[in-house]
MDAnalysis code that builds the backbone (N, CA, C; Angstrom):
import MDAnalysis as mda
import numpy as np

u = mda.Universe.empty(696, n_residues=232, atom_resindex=np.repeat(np.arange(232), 3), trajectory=True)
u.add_TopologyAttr("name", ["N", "CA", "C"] * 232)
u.add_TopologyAttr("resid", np.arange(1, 233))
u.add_TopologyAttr("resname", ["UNK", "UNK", "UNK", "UNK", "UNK", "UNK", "UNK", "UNK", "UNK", "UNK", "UNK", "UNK", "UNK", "UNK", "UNK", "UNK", "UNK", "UNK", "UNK", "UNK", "UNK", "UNK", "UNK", "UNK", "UNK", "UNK", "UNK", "UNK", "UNK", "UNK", "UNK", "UNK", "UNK", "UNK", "UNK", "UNK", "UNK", "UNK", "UNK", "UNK", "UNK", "UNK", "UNK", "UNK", "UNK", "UNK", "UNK", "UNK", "UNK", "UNK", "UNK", "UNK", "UNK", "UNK", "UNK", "UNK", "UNK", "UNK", "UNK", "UNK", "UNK", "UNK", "UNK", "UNK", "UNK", "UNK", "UNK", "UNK", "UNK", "UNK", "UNK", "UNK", "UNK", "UNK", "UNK", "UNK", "UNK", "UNK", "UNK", "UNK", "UNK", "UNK", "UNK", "UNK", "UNK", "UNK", "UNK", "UNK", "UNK", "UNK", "UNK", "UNK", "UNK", "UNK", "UNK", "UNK", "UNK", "UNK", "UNK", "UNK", "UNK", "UNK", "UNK", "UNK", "UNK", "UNK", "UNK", "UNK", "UNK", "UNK", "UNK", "UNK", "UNK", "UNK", "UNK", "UNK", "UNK", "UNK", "UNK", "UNK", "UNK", "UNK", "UNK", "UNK", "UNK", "UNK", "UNK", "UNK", "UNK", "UNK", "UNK", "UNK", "UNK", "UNK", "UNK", "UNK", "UNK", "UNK", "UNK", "UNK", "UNK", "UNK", "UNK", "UNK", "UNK", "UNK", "UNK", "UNK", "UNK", "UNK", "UNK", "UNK", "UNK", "UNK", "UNK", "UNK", "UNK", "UNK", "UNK", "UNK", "UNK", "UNK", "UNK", "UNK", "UNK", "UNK", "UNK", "UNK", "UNK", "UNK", "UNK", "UNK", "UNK", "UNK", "UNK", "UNK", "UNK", "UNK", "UNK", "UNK", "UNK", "UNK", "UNK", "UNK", "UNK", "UNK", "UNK", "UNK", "UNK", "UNK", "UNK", "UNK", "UNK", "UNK", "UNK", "UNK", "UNK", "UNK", "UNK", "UNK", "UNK", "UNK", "UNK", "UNK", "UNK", "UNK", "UNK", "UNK", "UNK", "UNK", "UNK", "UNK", "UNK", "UNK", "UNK", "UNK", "UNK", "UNK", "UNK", "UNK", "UNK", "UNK", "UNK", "UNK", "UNK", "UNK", "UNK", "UNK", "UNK", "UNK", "UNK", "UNK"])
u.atoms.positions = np.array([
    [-4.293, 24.985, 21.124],
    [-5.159, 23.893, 21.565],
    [-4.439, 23.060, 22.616],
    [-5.056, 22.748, 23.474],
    [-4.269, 22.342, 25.060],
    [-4.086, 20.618, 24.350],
    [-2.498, 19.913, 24.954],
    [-2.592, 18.795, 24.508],
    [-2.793, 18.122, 25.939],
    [-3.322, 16.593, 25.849],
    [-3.646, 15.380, 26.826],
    [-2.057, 15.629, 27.353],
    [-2.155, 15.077, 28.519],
    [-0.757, 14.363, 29.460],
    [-0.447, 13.530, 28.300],
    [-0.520, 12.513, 27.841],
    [0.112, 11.560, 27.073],
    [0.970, 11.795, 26.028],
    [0.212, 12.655, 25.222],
    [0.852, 13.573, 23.767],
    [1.934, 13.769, 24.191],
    [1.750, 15.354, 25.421],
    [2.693, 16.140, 25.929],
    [3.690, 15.032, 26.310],
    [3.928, 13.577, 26.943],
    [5.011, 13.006, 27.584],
    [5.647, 12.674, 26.398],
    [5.024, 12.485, 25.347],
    [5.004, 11.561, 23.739],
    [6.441, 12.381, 23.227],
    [5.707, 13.680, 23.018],
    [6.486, 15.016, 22.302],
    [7.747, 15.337, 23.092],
    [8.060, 14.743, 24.302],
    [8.980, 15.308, 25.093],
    [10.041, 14.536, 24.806],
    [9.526, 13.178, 24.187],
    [10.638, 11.958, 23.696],
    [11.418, 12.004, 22.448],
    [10.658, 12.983, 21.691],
    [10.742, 13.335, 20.592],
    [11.555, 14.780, 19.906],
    [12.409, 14.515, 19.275],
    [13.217, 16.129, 18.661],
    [12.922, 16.596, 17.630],
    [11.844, 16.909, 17.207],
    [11.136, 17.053, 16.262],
    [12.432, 17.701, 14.942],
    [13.635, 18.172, 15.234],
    [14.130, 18.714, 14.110],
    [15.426, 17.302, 13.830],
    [15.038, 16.170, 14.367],
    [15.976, 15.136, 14.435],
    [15.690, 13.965, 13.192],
    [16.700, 13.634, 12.459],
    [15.966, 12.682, 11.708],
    [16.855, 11.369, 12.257],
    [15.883, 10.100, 12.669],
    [16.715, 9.332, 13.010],
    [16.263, 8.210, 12.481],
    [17.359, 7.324, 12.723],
    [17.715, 6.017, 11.619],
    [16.478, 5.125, 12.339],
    [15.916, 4.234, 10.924],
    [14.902, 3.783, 10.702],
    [14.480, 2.617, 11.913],
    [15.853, 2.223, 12.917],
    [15.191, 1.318, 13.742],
    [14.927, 2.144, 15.101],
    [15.744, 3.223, 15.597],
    [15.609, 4.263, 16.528],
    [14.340, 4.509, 16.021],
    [13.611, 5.421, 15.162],
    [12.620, 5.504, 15.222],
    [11.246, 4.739, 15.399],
    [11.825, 3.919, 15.267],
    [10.400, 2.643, 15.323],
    [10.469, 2.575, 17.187],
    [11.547, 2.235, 17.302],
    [11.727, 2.244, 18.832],
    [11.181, 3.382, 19.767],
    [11.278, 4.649, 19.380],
    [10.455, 5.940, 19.624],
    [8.954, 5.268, 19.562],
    [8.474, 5.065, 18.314],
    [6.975, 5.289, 18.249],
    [6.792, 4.726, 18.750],
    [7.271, 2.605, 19.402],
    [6.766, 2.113, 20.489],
    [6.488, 2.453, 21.683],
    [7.395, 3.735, 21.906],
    [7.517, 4.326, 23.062],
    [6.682, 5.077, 23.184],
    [6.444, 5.975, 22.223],
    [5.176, 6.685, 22.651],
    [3.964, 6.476, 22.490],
    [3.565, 5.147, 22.111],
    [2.422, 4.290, 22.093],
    [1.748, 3.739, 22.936],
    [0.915, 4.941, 23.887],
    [0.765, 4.554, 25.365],
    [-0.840, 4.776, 25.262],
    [-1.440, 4.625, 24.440],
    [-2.839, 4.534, 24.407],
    [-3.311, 3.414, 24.894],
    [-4.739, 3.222, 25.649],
    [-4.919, 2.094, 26.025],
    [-5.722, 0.950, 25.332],
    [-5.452, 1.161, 23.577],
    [-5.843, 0.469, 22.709],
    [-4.262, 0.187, 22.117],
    [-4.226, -0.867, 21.463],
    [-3.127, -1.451, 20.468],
    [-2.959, -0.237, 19.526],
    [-2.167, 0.899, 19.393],
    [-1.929, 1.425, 17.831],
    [-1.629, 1.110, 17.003],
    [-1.943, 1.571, 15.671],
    [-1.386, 1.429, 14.525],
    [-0.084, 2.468, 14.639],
    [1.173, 1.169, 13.947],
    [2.569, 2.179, 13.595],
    [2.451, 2.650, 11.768],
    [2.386, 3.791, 11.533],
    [2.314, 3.892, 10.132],
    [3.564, 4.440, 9.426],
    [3.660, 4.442, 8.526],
    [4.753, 5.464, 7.639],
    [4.117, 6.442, 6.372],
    [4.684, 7.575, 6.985],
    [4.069, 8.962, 6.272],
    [5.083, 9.456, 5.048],
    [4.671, 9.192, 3.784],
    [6.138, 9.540, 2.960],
    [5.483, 11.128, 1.623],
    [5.798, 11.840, 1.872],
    [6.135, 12.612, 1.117],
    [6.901, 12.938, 0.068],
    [6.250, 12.145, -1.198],
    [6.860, 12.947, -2.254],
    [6.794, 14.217, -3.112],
    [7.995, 13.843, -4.447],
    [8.137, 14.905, -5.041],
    [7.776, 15.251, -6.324],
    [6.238, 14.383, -6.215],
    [5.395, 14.423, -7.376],
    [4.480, 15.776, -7.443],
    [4.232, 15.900, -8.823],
    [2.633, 16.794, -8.885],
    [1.260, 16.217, -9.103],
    [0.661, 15.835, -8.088],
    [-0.448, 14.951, -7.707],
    [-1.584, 15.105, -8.701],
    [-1.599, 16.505, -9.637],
    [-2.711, 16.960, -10.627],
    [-2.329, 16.464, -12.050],
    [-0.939, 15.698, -12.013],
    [-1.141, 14.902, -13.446],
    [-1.194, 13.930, -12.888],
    [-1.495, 13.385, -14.264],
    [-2.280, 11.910, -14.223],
    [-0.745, 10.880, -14.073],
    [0.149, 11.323, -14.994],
    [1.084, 10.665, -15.173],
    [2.146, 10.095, -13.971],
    [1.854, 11.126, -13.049],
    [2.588, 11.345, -11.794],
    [1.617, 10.432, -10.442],
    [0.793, 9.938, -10.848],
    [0.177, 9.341, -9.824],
    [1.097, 8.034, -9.248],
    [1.075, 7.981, -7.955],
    [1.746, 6.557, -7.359],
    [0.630, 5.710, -6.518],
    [0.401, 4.794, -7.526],
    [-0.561, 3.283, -7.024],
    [0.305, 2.540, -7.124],
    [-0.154, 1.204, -5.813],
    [0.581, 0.279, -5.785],
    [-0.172, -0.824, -4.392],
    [0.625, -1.674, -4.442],
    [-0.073, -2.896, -3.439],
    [1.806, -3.349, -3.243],
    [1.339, -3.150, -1.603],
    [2.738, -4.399, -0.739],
    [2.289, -5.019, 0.083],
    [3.418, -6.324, -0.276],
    [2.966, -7.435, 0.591],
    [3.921, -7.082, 2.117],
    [3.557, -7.007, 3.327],
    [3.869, -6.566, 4.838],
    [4.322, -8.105, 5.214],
    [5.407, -8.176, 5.001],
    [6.128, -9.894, 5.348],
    [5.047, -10.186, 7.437],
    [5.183, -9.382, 7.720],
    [4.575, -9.723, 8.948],
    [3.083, -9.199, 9.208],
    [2.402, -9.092, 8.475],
    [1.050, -8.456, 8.377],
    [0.544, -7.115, 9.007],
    [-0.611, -6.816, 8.838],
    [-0.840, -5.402, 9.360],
    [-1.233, -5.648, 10.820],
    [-1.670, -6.498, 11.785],
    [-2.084, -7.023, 12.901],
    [-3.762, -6.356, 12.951],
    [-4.284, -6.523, 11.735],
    [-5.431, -6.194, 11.344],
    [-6.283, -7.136, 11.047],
    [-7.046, -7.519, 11.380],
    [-8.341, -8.177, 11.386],
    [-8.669, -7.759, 9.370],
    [-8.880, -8.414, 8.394],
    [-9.438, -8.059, 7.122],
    [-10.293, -8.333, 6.998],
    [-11.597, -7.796, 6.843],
    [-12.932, -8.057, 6.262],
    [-13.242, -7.994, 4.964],
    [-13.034, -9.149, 4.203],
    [-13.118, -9.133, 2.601],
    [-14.507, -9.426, 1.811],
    [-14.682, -8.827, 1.209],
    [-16.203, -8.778, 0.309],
    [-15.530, -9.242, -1.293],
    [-15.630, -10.420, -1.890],
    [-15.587, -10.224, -3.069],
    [-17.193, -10.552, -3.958],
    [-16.829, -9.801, -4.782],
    [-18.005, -9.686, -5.903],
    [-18.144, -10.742, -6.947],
    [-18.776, -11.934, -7.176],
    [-18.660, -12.852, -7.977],
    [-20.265, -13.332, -7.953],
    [-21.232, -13.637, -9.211],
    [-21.676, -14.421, -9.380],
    [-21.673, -16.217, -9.435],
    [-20.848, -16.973, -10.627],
    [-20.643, -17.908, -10.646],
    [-20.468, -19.149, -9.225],
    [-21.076, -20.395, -9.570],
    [-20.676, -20.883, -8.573],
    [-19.419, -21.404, -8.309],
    [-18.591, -21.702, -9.170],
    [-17.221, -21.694, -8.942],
    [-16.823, -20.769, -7.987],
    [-16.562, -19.649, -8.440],
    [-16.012, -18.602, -8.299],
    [-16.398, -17.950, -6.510],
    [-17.771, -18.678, -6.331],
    [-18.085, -17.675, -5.166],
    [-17.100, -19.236, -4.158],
    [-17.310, -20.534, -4.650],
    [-16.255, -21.138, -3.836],
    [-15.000, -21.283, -3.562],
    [-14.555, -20.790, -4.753],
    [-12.952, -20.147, -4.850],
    [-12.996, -19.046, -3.449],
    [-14.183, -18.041, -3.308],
    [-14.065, -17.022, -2.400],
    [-14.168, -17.415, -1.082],
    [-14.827, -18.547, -1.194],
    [-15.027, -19.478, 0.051],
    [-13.872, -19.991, 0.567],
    [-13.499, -20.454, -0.052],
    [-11.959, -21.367, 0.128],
    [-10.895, -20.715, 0.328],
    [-10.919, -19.252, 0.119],
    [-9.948, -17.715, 0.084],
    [-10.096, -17.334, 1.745],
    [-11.294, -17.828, 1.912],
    [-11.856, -16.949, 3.570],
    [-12.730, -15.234, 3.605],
    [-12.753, -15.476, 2.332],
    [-13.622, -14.244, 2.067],
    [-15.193, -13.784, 3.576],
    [-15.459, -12.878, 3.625],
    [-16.180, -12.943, 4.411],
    [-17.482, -12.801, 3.861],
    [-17.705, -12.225, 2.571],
    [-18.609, -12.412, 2.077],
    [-18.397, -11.768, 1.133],
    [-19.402, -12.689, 0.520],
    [-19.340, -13.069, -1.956],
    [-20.945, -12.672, -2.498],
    [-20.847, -12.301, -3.375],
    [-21.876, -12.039, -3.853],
    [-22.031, -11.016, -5.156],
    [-23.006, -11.388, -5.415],
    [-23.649, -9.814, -6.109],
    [-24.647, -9.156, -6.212],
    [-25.615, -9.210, -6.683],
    [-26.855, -8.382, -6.802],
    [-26.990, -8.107, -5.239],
    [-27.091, -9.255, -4.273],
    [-27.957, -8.720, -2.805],
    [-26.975, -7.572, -2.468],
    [-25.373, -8.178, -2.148],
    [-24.686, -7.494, -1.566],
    [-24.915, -5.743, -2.281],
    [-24.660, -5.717, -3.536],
    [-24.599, -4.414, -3.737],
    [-25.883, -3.805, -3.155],
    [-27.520, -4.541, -3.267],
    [-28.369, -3.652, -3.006],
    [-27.989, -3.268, -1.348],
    [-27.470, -4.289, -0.707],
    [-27.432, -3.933, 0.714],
    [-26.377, -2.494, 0.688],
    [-25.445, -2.760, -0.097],
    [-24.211, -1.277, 0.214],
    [-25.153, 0.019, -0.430],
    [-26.217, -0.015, -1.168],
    [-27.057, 1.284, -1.616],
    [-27.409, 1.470, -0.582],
    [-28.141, 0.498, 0.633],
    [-29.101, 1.004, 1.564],
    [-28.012, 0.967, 2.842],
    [-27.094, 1.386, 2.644],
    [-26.179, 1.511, 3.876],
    [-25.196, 0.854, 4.372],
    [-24.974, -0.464, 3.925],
    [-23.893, -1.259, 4.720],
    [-22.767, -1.766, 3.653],
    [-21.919, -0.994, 5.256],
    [-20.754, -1.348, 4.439],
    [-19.695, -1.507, 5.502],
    [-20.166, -2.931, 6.298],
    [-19.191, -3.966, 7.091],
    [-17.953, -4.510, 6.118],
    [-17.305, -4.469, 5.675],
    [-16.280, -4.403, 5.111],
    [-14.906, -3.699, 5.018],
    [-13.782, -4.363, 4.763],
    [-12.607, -3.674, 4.714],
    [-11.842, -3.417, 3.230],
    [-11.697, -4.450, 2.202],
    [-11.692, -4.555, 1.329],
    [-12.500, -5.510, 0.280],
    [-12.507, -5.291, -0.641],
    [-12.994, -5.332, -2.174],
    [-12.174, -6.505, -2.965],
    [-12.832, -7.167, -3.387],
    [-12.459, -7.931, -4.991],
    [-13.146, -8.521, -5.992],
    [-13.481, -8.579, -6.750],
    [-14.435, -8.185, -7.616],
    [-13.351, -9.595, -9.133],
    [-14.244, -10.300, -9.655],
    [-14.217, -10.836, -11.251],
    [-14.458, -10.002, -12.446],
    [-14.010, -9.807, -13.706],
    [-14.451, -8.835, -14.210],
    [-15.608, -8.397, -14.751],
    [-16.589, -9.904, -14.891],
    [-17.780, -10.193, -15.412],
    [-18.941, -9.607, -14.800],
    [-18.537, -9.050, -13.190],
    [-20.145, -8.339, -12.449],
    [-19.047, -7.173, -12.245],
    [-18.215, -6.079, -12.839],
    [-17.564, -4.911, -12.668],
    [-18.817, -4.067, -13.028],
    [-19.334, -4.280, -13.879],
    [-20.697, -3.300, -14.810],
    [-21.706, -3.590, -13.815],
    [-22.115, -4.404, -13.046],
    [-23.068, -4.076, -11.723],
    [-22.298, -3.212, -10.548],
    [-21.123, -3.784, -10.483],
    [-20.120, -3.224, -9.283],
    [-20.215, -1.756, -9.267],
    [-20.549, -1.307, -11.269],
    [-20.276, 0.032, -10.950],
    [-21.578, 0.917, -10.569],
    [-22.725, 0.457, -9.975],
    [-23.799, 1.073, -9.188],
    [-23.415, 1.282, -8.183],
    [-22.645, 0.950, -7.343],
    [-21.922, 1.697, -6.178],
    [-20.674, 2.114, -5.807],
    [-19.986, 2.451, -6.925],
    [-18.806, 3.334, -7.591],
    [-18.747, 4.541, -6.356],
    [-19.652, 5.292, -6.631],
    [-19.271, 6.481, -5.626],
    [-19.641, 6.038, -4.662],
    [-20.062, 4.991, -3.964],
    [-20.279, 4.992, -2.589],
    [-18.878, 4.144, -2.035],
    [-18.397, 3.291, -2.952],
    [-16.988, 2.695, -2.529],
    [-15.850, 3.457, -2.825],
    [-15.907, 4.203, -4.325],
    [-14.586, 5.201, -4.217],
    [-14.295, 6.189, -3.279],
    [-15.119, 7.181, -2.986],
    [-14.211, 7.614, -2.041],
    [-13.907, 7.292, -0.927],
    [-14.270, 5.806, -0.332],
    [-13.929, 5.250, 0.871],
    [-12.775, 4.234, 0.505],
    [-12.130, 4.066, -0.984],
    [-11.116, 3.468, -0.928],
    [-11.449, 2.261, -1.205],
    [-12.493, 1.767, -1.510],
    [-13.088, 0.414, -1.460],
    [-13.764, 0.054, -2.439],
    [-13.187, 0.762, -3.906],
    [-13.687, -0.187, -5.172],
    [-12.878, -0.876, -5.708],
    [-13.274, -2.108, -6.088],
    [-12.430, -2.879, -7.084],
    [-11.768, -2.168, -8.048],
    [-10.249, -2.598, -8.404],
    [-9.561, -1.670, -9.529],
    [-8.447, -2.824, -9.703],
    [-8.266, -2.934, -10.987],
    [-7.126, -3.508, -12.244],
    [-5.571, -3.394, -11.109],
    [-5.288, -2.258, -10.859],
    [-4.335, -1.530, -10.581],
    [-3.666, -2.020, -8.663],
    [-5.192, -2.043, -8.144],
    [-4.803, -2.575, -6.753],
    [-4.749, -4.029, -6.504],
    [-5.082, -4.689, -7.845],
    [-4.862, -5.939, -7.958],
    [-5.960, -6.400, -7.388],
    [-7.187, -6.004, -7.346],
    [-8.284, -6.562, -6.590],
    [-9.819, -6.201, -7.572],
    [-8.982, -6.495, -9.032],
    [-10.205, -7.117, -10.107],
    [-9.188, -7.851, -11.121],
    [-9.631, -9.749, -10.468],
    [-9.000, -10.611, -11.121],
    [-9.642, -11.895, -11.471],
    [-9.186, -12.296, -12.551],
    [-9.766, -13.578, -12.750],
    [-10.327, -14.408, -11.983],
    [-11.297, -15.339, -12.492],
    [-11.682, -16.015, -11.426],
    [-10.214, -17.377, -10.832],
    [-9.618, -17.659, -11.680],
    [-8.773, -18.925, -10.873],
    [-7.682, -17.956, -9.867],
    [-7.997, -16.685, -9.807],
    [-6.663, -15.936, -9.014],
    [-7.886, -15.492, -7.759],
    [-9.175, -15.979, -7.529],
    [-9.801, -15.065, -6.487],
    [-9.447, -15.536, -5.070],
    [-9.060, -17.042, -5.030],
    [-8.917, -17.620, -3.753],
    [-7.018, -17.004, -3.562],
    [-6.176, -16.822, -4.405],
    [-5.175, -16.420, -3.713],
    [-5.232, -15.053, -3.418],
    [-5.745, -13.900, -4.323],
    [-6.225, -12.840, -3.684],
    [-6.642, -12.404, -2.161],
    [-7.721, -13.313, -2.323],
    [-8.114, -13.094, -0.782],
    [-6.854, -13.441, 0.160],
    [-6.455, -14.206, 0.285],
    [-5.590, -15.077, 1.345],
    [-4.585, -14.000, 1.403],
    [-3.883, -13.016, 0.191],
    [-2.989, -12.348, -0.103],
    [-3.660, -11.347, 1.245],
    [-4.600, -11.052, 0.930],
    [-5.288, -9.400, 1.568],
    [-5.562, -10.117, 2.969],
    [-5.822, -11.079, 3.485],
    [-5.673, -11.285, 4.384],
    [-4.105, -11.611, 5.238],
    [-3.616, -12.138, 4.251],
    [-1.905, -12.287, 4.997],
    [-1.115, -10.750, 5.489],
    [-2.051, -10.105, 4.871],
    [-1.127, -8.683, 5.128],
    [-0.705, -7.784, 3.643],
    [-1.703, -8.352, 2.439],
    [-1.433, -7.266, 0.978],
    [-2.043, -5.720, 1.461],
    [-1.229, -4.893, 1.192],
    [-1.883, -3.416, 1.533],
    [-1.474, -2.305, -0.017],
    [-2.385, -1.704, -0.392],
    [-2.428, -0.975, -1.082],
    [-2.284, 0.433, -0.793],
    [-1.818, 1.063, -1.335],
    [-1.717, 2.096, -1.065],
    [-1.540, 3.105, -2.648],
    [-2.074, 4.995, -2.275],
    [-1.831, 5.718, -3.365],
    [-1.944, 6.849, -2.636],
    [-1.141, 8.260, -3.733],
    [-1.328, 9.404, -2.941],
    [-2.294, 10.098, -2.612],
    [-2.154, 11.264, -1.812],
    [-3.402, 11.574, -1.768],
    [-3.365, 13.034, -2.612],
    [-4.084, 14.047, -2.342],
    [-4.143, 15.211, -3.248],
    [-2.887, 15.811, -2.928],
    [-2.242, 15.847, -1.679],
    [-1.509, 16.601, -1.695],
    [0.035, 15.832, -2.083],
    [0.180, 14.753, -2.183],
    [1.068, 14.231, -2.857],
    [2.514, 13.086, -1.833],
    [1.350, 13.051, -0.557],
    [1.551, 12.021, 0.537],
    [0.727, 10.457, 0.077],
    [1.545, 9.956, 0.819],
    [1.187, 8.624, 1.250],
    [1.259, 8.157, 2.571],
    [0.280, 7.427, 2.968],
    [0.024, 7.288, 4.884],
    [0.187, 5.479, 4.681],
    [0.801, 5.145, 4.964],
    [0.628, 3.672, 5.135],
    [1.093, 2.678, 6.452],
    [-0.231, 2.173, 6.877],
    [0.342, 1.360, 8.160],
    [1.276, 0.214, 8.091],
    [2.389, -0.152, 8.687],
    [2.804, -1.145, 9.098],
    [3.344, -2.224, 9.921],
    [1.833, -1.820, 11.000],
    [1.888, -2.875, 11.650],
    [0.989, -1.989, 12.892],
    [1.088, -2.953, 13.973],
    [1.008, -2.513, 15.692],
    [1.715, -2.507, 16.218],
    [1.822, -1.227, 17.341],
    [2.574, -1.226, 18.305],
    [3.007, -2.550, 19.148],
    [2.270, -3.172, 19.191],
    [2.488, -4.577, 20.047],
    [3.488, -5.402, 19.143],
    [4.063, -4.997, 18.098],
    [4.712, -5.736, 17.007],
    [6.054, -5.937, 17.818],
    [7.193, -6.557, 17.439],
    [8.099, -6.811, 17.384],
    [8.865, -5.631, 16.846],
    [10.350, -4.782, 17.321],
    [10.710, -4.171, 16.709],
    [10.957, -4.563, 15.483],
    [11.740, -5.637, 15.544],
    [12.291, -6.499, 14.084],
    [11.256, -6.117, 13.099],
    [10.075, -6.890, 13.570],
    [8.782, -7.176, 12.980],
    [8.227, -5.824, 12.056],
    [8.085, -5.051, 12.652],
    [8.182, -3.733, 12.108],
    [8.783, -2.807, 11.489],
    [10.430, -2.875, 11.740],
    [11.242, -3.050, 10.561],
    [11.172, -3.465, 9.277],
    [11.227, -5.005, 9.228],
    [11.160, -5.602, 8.457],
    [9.565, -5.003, 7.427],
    [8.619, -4.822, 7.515],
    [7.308, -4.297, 7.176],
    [7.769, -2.567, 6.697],
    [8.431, -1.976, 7.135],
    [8.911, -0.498, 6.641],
    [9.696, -0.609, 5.544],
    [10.606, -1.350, 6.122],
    [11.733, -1.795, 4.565],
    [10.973, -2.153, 3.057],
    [10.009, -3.186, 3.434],
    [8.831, -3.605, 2.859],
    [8.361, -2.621, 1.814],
    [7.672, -1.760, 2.606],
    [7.067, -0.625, 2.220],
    [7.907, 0.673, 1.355],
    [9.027, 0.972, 2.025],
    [9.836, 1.795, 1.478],
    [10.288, 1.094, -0.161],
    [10.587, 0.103, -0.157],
    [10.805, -0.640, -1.667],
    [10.005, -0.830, -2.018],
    [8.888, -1.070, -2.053],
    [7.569, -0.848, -2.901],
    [7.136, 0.751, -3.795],
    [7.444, 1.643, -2.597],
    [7.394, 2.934, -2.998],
    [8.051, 3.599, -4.288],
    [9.745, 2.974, -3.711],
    [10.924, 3.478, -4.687],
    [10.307, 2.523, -5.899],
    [9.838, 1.436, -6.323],
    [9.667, 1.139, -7.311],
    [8.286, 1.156, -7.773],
    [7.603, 1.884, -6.869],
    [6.359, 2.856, -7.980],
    [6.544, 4.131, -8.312],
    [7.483, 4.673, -8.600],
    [8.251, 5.710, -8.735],
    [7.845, 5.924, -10.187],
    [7.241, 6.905, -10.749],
    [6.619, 7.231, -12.098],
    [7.459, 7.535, -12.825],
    [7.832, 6.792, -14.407],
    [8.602, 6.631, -15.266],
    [9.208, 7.867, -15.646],
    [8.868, 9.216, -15.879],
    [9.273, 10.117, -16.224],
    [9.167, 11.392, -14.840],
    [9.014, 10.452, -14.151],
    [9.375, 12.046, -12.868],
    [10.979, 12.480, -12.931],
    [11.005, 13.567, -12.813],
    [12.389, 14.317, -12.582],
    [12.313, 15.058, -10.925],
    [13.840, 14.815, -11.148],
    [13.977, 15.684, -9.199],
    [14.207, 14.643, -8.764],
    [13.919, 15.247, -7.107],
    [14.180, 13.975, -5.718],
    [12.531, 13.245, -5.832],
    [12.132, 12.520, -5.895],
    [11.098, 11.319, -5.428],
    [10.530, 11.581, -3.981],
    [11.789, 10.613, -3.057],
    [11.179, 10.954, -2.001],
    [11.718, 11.857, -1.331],
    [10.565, 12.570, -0.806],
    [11.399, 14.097, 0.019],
    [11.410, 13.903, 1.386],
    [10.882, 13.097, 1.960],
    [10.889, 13.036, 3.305],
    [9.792, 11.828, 3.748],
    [10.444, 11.336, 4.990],
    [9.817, 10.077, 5.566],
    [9.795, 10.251, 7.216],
    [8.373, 9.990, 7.551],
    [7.973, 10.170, 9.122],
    [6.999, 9.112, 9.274],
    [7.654, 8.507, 10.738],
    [6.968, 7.430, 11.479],
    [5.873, 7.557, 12.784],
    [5.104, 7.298, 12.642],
    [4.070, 7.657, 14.219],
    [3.093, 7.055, 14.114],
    [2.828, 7.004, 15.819],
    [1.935, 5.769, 16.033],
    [0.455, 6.719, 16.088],
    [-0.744, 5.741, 16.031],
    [-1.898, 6.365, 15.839],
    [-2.327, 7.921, 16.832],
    [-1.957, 7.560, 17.972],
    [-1.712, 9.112, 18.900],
    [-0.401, 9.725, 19.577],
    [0.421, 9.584, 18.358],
    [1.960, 9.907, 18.903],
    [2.437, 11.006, 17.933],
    [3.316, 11.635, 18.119],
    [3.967, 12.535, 17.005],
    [4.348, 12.096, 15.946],
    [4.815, 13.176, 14.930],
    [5.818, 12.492, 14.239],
    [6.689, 12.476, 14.429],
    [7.627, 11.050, 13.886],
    [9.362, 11.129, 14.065],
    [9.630, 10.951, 12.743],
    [10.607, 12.320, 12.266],
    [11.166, 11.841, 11.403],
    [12.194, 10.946, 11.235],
    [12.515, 10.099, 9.986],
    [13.381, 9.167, 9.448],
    [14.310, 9.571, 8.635],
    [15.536, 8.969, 8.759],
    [16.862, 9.526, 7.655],
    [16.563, 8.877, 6.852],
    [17.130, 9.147, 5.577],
    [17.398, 8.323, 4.431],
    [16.134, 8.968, 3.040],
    [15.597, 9.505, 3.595],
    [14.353, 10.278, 2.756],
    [14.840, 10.695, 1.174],
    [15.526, 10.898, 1.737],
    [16.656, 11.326, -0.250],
    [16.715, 10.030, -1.054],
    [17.117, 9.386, -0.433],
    [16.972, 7.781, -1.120],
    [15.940, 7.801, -2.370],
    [16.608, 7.519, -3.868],
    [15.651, 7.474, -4.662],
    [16.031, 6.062, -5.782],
])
């Protein structure tokens, strides 16, 4: 498959059999971040789980000391009037229940993330499959089904830059941290972030290496791999 001029200059910067230290690489992906939109810089980590037990699953939520340079569109789910002003006062973009869900049956779903009280979870769950597999149901676990006196710091959390993350089938994790327009520091600091979040969702009884490997790249750039991947 023929690549763009850009890729091809991208890949030429790049040693694909090189693993290099975690601020060189960030410095790469800025570099090859020549799209004429802002990219996302992400981190690609591969572990050394078996993704088909249950036991072995890795969920988790980190806080990105410098945020994702993402715009958050937050929906929380609350009846009460307290509660929907708690969501108010959070910056939520929009609270609700009964309308909102009928609106996500008939199609919309302007939103980025989810948070939900536990008291409308049993309405919430009429559009279960239309938010799970887009990543966007309330869950115990992502920290985004909580009491009502925790809904206004929630939000503010998911807007400051809280990101969740879990594997996927094959036993990766993709997680952004940050934009290219970031600060190297800035982006650093947000990987480090991330990488210690990881090592300590590390499933109680896994045996072996954890993490097997770690690669950085920007939304249309290669990958670069990262040293330190053994790190467990």
């Amino acid at each position: 498959m023929a690549k763009g001029k850009r890729f091809t200059h991208a890949m030429s910067l790049v040693d694909r059999a090189t693993e290099y230290p975690l601020a060189e690489a960030i410095a790469l992906s800025k570099q090859c971040a020549t799209a004429r939109f802002d990219e996302t810089i992400e981190l690609h980590l591969r572990l050394g789980i078996d993704p088909r037990h249950s036991d072995q699953q890795v969920r988790s939520t980190v806080m990105l000391p410098n945020g994702t340079g993402k715009e958050v569109r937050i929906l929380v789910f609350a009846e009460e009037g307290e509660d929907l002003r708690a969501a108010e006062a959070g910056g939520a973009d929009h609270f609700g229940a009964d309308e909102l869900i009928q609106n996500i049956q008939n199609g919309w779903l302007e939103f980025d993330a989810t948070i939900a009280v536990p008291s409308v979870m049993r309405k919430v769950g009429r559009v279960a499959r239309i938010l799970g597999p887009r990543g966007l149901m309330p869950s115990p676990k992502a920290g985004t089904v909580v009491q009502p006196n925790d809904i206004e710091r929630a939000v503010r959390e998911l807007k400051a830059g809280r990101v969740e993350f879990r594997n996927d089938r094959t036993g990766n994790l993709h997680i952004p941290i940050g934009k290219a327009s970031f600060a190297a520091g800035a982006l650093q600091e947000n990987a480090e972030a991330v990488i210690r979040a990881v090592q300590e969702a590390k499933p109680s009884g896994l045996k072996g290496t954890y993490l097997r490997r770690i690669a950085l790249s920007s939304t249309m750039g290669p990958g670069i791999r990262v040293e330190g991947a053994a790190l467990n």
